[in-house]
KOLLUM-530673 format. One record per residue (C-alpha): z, y, x; residue number from 1; residue in one letter. Coordinates in steps of 0.5 Angstrom, whole numbers, plus 500, padded with zeros to 3 digits. Each point is the difference from the previous one (the first is absolute). Example, Ala and Ser with C-alpha at 12.3 -4.5 7.8 and 13.67 -1.06 7.14 Angstrom:
<rs>
516_491_525_1_A
498_507_502_2_S
</rs>
This chain:
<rs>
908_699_231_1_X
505_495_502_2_X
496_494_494_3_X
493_502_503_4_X
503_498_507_5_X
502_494_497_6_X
493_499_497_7_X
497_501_508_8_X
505_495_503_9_X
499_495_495_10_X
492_501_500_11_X
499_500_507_12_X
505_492_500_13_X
496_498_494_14_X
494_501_503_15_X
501_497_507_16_X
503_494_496_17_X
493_499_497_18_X
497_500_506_19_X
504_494_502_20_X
507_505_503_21_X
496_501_507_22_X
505_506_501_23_X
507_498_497_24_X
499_494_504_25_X
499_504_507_26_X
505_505_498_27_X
505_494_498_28_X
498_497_508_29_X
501_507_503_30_X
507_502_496_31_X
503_493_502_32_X
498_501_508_33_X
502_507_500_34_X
507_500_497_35_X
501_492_503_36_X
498_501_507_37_X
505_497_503_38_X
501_494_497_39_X
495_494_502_40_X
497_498_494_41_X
497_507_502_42_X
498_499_507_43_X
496_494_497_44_X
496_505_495_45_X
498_505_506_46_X
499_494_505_47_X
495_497_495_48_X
496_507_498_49_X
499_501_508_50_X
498_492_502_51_X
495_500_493_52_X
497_508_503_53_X
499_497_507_54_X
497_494_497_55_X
495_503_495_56_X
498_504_506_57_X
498_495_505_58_X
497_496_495_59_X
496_505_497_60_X
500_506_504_61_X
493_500_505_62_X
505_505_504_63_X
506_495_500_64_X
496_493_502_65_X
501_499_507_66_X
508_501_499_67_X
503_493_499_68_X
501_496_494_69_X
508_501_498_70_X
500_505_503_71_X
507_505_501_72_X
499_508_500_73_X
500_500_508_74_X
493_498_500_75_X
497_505_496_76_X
498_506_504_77_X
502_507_498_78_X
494_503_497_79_X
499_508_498_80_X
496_505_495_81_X
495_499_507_82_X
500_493_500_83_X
498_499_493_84_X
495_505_499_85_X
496_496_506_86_X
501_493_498_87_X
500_503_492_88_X
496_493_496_89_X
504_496_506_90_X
506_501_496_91_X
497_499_493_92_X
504_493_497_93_X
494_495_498_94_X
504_498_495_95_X
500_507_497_96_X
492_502_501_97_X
498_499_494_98_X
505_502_496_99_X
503_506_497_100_X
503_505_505_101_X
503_507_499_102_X
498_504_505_103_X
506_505_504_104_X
497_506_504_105_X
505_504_503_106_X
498_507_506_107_X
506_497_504_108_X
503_506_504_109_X
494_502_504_110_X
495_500_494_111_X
496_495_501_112_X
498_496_494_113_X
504_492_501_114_X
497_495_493_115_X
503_494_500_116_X
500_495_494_117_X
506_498_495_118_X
500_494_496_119_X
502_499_494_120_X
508_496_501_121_X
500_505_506_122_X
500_506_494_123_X
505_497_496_124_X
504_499_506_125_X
499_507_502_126_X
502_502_492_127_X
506_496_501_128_X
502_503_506_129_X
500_507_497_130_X
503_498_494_131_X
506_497_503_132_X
500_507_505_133_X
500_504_495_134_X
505_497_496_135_X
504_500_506_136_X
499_507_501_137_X
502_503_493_138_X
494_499_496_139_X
498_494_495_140_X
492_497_497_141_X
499_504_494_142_X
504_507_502_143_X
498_507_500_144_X
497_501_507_145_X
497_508_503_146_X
495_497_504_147_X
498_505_505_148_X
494_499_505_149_X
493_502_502_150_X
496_499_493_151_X
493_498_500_152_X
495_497_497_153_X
501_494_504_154_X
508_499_498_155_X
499_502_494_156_X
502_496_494_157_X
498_501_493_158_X
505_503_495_159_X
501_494_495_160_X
503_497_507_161_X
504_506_503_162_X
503_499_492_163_X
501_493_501_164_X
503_500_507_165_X
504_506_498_166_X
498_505_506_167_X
499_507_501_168_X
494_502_505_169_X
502_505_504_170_X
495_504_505_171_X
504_502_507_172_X
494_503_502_173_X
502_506_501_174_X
506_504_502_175_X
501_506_498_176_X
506_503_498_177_X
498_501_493_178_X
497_493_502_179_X
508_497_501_180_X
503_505_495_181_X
496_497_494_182_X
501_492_502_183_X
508_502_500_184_X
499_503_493_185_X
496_494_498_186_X
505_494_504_187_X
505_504_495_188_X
496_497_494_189_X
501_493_500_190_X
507_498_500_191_X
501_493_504_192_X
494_499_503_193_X
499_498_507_194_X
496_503_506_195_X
494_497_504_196_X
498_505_505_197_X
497_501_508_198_X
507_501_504_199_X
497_507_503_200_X
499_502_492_201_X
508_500_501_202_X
500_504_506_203_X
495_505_496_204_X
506_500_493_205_X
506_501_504_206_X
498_504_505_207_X
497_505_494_208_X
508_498_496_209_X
503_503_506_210_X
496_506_501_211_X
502_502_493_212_X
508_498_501_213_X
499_496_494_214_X
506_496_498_215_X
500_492_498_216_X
497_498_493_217_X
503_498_495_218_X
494_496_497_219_X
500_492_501_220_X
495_497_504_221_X
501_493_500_222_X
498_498_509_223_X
494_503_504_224_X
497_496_505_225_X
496_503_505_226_X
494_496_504_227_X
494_501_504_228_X
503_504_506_229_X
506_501_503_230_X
506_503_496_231_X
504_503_505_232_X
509_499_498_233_X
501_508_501_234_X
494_500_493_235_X
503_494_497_236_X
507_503_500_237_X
497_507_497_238_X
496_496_494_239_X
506_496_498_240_X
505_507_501_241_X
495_503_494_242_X
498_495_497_243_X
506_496_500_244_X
497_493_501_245_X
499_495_506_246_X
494_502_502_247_X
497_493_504_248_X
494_500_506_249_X
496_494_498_250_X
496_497_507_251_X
493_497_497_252_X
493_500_501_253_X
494_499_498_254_X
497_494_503_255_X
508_497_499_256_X
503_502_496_257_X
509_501_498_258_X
502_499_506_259_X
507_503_499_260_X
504_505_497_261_X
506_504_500_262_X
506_498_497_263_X
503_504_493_264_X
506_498_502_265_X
500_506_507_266_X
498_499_507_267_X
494_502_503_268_X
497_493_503_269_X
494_496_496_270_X
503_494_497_271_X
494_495_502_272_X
496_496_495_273_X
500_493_504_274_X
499_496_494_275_X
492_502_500_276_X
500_502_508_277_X
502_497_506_278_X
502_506_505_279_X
500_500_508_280_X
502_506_504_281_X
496_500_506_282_X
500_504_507_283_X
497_505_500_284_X
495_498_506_285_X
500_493_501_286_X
500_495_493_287_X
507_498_501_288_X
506_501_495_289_X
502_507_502_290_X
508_500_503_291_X
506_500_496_292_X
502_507_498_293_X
493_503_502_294_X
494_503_496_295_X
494_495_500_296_X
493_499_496_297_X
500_497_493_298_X
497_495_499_299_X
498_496_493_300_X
498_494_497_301_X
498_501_493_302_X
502_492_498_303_X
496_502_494_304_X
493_502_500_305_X
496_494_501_306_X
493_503_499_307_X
501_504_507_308_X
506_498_504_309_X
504_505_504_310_X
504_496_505_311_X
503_504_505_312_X
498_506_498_313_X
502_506_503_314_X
501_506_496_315_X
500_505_505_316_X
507_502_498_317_X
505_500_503_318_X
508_499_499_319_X
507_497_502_320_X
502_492_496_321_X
507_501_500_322_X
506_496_496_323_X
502_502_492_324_X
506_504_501_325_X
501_499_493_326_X
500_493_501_327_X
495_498_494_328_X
498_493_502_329_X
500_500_506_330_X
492_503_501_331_X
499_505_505_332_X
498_507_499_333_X
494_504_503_334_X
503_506_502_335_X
496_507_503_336_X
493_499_498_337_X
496_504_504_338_X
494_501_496_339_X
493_498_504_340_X
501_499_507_341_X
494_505_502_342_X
505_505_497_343_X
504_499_506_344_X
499_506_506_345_X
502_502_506_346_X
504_505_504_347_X
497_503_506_348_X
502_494_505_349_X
496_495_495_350_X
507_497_498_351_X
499_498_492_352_X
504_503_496_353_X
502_499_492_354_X
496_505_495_355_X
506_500_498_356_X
501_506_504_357_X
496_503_495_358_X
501_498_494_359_X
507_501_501_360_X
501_506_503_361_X
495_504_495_362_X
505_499_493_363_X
502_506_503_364_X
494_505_501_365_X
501_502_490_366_X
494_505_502_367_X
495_494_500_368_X
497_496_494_369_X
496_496_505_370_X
499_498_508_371_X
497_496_504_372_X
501_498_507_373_X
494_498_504_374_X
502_498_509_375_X
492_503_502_376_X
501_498_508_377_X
505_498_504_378_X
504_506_501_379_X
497_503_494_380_X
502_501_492_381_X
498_503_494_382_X
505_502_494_383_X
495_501_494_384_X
504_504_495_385_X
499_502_492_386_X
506_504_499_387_X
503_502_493_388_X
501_508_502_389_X
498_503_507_390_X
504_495_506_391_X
504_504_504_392_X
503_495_505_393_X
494_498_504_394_X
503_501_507_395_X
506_496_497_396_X
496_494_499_397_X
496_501_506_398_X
506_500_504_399_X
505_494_496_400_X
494_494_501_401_X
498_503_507_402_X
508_498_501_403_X
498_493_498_404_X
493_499_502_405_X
501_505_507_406_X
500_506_503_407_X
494_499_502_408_X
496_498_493_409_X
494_505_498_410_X
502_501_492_411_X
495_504_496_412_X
502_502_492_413_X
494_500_495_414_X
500_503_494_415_X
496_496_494_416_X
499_499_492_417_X
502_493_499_418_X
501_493_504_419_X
494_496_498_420_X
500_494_496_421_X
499_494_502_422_X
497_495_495_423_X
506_497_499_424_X
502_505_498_425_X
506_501_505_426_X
501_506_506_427_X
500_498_507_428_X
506_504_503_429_X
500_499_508_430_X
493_498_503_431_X
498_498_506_432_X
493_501_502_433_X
501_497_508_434_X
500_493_498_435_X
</rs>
């Protein structure tokens, strides 16, 4: 096992290396930037890839050309999903037209379908980038990897590179208790393997490990690293009780790409990927930086993808930039991502409050497999609920959220088969439709 591995790793390298090393070199570049943040020679690099980003933009980009020569990131204007889709061929680079681009298409939080273009340096930067994440998070190139998610016929990869790759497809369609029962008999199969799943899989499994009192593996599963939606540090702290492993968040998406990720070593925040991103944190209603200590709107520059570029993109998310506590060269940390920043509600005097509320509170409720919140009206809310058994603690639930959201609030329970899936894959838990 362990020499097939080694056969992986080196030909995965071997065939980069071929191709002129545009990987290593981008992994060298992130691990020198990441793990030297502080010293000036790393400035250096980071200042360079945003001047080079910002120039390539002004000169090529037809929705950049009224912006200065030289410019600084100021001048940029913050731009969305919205802003994309309405100006789609004005972000097209000139010099990358004609060229071999990789499309990325990702539903976004709200399901509507969002293409970009990647080319090719972006890629091996993307690769890089998860290379490098991966490693960090207790996973090396090469190694055995459980890699659930929503398989299709447009995701699939053939058997000779699942081979190669070393990965294990594993649907997480459904979530049955036999479902659950037969991924932890299969997970016990492969010794030192790592885990690639959807954070609300984690919420299925160990809301399914408590439900039947199970006690800790005793099996070695080398890291779990769970992405795509928000894992909650009630469910991450459970995961790594049964499975005796750190199990880390990756913040990614689609159209940018490894953002930040966890670190192996404990602590909730996101350490961020500044080697390939520039990172703001702006107010929630005007575009200035958000005050310190105060949750703001994430906004990214991708300082790679020169075939579209995103320059002042906001994400939509939303969380707190704060100081390493642990003191790893001095790079702030995201802390508290809050997820989609529609998926923020309202209490019944329309003051925002976090999702959190939700999604912390409901660990509680073991009855349940899967919930859903959706804030219908102003006072109005519904609890859409898939239970294990029959759920008994209705008025309990009712009466602890109208304790958060007001006495006055209207919330109705309903009782459903299944939470949809987006096309991501991913569960929306708290909707809000007023918005």
């Amino acid at each position: 096992m362990k020499l097939l591995e080694s056969f992986r790793k080196h030909a995965f390298w071997t065939m980069d290396f071929f191709k002129g090393s545009p990987i290593r070199k981008h992994y060298n570049d992130i691990k020198f930037i990441l793990e030297n943040y502080d010293s000036e020679k790393s400035k250096s690099i980071r200042k360079n890839h945003l001047q080079n980003v910002l120039n390539h933009s002004v000169q090529t980009t037809p929705f950049y050309k009224n912006i200065k020569s030289n410019p600084e990131l100021s001048d940029f204007p913050i731009i969305d999903k919205s802003v994309v889709r309405e100006n789609y061929e004005e972000f097209k680079s000139l010099q990358f037209k004609d060229k071999e681009n990789t499309p990325v298409v990702t539903s976004g939080s709200t399901g509507t379908p969002f293409k970009l273009f990647h080319d090719k340096g972006k890629r091996s930067r993307n690769t890089a980038d998860v290379i490098y994440f991966a490693k960090r998070g207790g996973f090396d190139i090469g190694s055995c990897l459980i890699y659930m998610k929503v398989w299709n016929t447009i995701n699939t990869k053939s058997s000779f590179k699942l081979w190669m790759e070393n990965i294990i497809p594993y649907n997480t369609f459904n979530y049955t208790d036999k479902d659950i029962a037969k991924l932890i008999e299969d997970i016990k199969k492969y010794k030192e393997c790592g885990i690639v799943c959807f954070a609300s899989t984690c919420d299925v499994i160990v809301n399914y490990l408590d439900s039947i009192n199970a006690k800790p593996f005793d099996y070695k599963i080398s890291s779990i690293i769970a992405n795509s939606d928000a894992l909650s540090n009630h469910t991450k702290d459970r995961m790594e009780k049964y499975f005796q492993v750190p199990t880390l968040s990756r913040y990614s998406s689609m159209e940018c790409g490894l953002i930040g990720q966890q670190d192996y070593s404990g602590g909730y925040e996101f350490q961020v990927n500044w080697a390939s991103f520039y990172i703001e944190l702006l107010d929630l209603e005007e575009d200035k930086p958000a005050e310190p200590d105060k949750m703001g709107r994430v906004v990214v520059t991708d300082l790679f993808n020169c075939c579209m570029p995103l320059i002042r993109y906001d994400t939509g998310d939303l969380a707190f930039l704060s100081p390493n506590k642990k003191d790893i060269n001095g790079a702030p940390v995201l802390e508290r991502i809050e997820g989609r920043k529609v998926d923020l509600i309202r209490d019944t005097k329309n003051e925002v409050i976090t999702s959190h509320i939700v999604t912390v509170n409901m660990w509680k409720y073991a009855e349940l497999k899967q919930y859903q919140f959706v804030q219908k009206g102003s006072k109005d809310y519904v609890f859409r609920l898939n239970p294990w058994t029959e759920f008994s603690r209705e008025q309990e639930l009712i009466n602890e959220f109208r304790g958060y959201l007001g006495n006055d609030a209207n919330i109705t329970i309903k009782y459903i088969d299944e939470i949809p899936l987006l096309s991501s894959g991913k569960r929306r838990l708290v909707i809000n439709e007023t918005l």
